[in-house]
N, C-alpha and C positions, 0 to 999 in steps of 0.2 A: 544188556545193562538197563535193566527197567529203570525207572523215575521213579523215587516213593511217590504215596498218592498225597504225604501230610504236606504240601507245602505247592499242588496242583490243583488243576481241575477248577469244580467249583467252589471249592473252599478260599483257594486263592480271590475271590474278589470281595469276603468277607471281612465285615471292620476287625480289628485287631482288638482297637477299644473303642468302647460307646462314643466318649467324645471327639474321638479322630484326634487326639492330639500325639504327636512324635514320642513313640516311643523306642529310646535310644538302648534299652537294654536287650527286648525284641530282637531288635534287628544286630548287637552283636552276639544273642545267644543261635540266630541265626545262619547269621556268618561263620561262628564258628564250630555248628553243626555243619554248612556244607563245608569246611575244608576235611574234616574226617570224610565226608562221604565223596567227596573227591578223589580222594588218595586211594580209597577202598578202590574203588571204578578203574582209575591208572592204573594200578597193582594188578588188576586182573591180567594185563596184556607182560606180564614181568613174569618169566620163570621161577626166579631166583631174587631179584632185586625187590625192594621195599622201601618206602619214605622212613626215615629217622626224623626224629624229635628233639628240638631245639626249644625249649621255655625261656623267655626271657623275661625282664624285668629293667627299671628301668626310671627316673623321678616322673618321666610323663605318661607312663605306661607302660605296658608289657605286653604279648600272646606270644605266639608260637608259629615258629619256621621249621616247614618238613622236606625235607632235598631227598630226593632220591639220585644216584649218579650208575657209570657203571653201568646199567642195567642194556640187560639185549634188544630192547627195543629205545628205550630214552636213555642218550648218555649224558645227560642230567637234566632235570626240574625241580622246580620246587611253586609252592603250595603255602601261601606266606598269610598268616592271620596276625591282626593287629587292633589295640583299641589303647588309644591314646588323649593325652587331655592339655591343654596348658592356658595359661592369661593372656595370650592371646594369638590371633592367628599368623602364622606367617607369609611372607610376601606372595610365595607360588598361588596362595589358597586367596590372598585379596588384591592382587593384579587388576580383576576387573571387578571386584565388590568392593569397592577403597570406602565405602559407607561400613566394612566391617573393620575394618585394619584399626588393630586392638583391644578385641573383644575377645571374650574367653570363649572356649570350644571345645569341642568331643568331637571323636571321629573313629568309626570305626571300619574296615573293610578287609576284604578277604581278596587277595592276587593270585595267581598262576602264570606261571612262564615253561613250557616244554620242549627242550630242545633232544630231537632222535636222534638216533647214530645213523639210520640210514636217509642218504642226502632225497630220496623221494617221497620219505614223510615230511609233514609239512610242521614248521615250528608254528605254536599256538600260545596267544596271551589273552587270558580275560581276567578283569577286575570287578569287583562291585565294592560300593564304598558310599558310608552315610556320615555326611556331618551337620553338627546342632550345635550354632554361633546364638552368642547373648549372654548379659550377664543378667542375674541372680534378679527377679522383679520384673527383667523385660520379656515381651515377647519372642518367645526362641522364634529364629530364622534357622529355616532346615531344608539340606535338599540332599539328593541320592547324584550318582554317577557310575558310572562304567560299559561294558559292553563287554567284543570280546574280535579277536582280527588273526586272520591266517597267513604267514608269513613264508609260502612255499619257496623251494631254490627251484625244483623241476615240478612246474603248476600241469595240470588235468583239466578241461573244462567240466565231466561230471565231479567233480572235489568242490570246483567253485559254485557251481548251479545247488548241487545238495548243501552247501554251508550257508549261501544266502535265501536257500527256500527255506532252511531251518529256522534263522533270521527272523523270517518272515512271518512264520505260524506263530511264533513267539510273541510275534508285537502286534498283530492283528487285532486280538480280542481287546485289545485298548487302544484302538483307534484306526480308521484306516489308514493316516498317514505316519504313520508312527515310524514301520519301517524305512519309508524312501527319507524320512527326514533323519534319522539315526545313520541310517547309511550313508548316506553325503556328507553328514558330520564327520564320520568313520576315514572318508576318503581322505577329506581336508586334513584329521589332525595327523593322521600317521602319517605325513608326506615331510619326505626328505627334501624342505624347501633347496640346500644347495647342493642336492646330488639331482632334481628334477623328475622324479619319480617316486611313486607310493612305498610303504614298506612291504606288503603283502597285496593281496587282493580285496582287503578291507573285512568288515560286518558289519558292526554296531557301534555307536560311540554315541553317549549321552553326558549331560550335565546338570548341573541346579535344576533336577527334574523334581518336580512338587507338584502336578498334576492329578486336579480332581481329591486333593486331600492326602495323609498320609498311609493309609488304608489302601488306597488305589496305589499311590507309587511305590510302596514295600511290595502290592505282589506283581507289580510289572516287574518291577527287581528280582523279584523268586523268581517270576515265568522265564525272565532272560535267562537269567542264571544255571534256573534248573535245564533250560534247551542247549544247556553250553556240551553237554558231552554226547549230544542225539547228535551235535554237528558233529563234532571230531572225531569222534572212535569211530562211523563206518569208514572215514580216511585212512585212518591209523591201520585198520584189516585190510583195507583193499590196497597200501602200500609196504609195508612193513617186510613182508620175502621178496619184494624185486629187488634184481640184483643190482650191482653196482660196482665199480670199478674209482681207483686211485683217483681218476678225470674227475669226477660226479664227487669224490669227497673232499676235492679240494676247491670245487666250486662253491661247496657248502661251508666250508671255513672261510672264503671270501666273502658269500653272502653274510654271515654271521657277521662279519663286520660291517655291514649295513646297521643291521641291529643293535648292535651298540653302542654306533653312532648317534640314534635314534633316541634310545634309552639315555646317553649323558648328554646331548646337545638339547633336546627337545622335549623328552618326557616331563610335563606337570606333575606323575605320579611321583616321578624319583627327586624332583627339587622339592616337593610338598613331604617326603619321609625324612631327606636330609634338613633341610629347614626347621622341623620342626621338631629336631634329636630325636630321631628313630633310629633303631640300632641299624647301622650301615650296613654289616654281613646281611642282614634280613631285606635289607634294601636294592640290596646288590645283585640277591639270589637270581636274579634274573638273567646275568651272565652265563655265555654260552662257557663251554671249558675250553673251549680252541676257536681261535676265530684270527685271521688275515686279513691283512692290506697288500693292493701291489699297485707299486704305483703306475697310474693311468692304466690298467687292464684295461682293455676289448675282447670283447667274445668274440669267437669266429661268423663271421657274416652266414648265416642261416643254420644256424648250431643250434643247440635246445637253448642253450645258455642266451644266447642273443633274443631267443623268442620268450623267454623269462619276462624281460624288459620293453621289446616291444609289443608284445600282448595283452600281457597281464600285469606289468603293475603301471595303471594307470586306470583313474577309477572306469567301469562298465556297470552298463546294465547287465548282469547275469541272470534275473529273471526272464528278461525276454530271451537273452541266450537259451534258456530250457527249451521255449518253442518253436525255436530252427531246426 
């Protein structure tokens, strides 16, 4: 699965325009060039199964939601594009910018959520997403966000080392701290404050990143974005034919219910789409198709299932892990 080279390399640190000023059309003709080129990449590992196409519309907006379900390797994802506009922000979006709350806004960004059928691939979410606050005369205020985090049920320590050294080469060439500080971010926000433990093993998590101008942040944005499937497809190959038994898939329906807990108690993305009338099915796509609760479950004292939790989800350093 090569990388194109239009949106890498050295071009990526080139100004987009002379005066560095946000440009918002850019970045969702962007966006929604890589969700097409996303689904092409997915699709590859699918015999038979394919994303379908959703167009919608809508007074504040419209794009386009691609689900794939069914399929032999993903029993469902989707691959959700969006660019939306209205008078002014909603709450999730000015919680801590309260200098914006009521100012008009765009936004546009591109999601994925991948949940496997088999319980040793690991589910995978990344976002990238740009919005530009101000009205008509002022100074737009603009920044970028997203990342991207692995949410295994039965984790690997090479799955973990190879998704945060990918992480890593990604965020380098703009800066050396870039990585440990996105990653720590990463740890904090996917954290199941009252279940006491992380969602996955973490990656990347940014915010009101505006850094070095808008020219620099659109292609930190491309470079994360574009490293998002060097991380997960050699996973996907080196899990996908281990077997698995009735245990291992209803373990994976439990953990799925972490995840959704996650998505409707905590996610800023999901109260920032519903808030600000995004089409809910599109909002939603991130739902697994099958997912359980039991009340007060324990895993067996030294089962895989037990070492889920106390191993790995709880933030680590995973690079240093590589050199043991």
């Amino acid at each position: 699965m090569a990388r194109p080279a239009k949106w890498c390399g050295a071009e990526a640190l080139q100004p987009v325009m002379a005066d560095d000023a946000p440009d918002a059309r850019a970045v969702s003709r962007y966006f929604k060039e890589m969700q097409a080129r996303l689904c092409r990449q997915l699709e590859q590992f699918e015999p038979e199964a394919r994303f379908g196409e959703d167009a919608w519309r809508h007074a504040h907006g419209g794009g386009m939601t691609r689900v794939i379900e069914r399929g032999a390797v993903f029993e469902r994802g989707g691959v959700n594009f969006s660019r939306v506009s209205g008078s002014a922000l909603p709450p999730a979006a000015t919680a801590k910018r309260t200098h914006l709350a009521g100012k008009p806004f765009q936004a546009s960004g591109v999601s994925l959520v991948m949940h496997p059928r088999n319980p040793y691939v690991p589910c995978c979410h990344m976002n990238m997403r740009f919005f530009l606050a101000g009205a008509p005369g002022e100074e737009a205020v603009w920044w970028f966000g997203g990342g991207y985090d692995l949410t295994p049920c039965y984790a690997f320590d090479e799955d973990c080392i190879h998704w945060h050294q990918t992480a890593k080469r990604a965020c380098d060439r703009f800066g050396p701290g870039h990585y440990a500080r996105f990653k720590a971010w990463c740890d904090r926000y996917f954290h199941l404050k009252h279940r006491g433990e992380t969602r996955g093993i973490g990656g990347l998590f940014f915010d009101d990143y505006r850094e070095g101008g808008f020219a620099r942040a659109f292609a930190f944005v491309r470079e994360v974005g574009e490293s998002f499937i060097d991380a997960y497809a050699p996973i996907v190959r080196r899990r996908c034919a281990m077997r698995y038994t009735e245990r291992e898939r209803l373990f994976q329906f439990y953990r799925r219910g972490r995840y959704v807990e996650f998505n409707l108690v905590l996610d800023r993305g999901t109260l920032f789409g519903l808030q600000s009338g995004g089409r809910t099915e599109s909002i939603l796509m991130s739902m697994p198709p099958v997912a359980h609760w039991k009340y007060d479950w324990r895993a067996e004292p030294g089962s895989d299932e037990a070492r889920l939790v106390e191993h790995y989800l709880k933030p680590r350093d995973w690079l240093s892990a590589a050199k043991l």
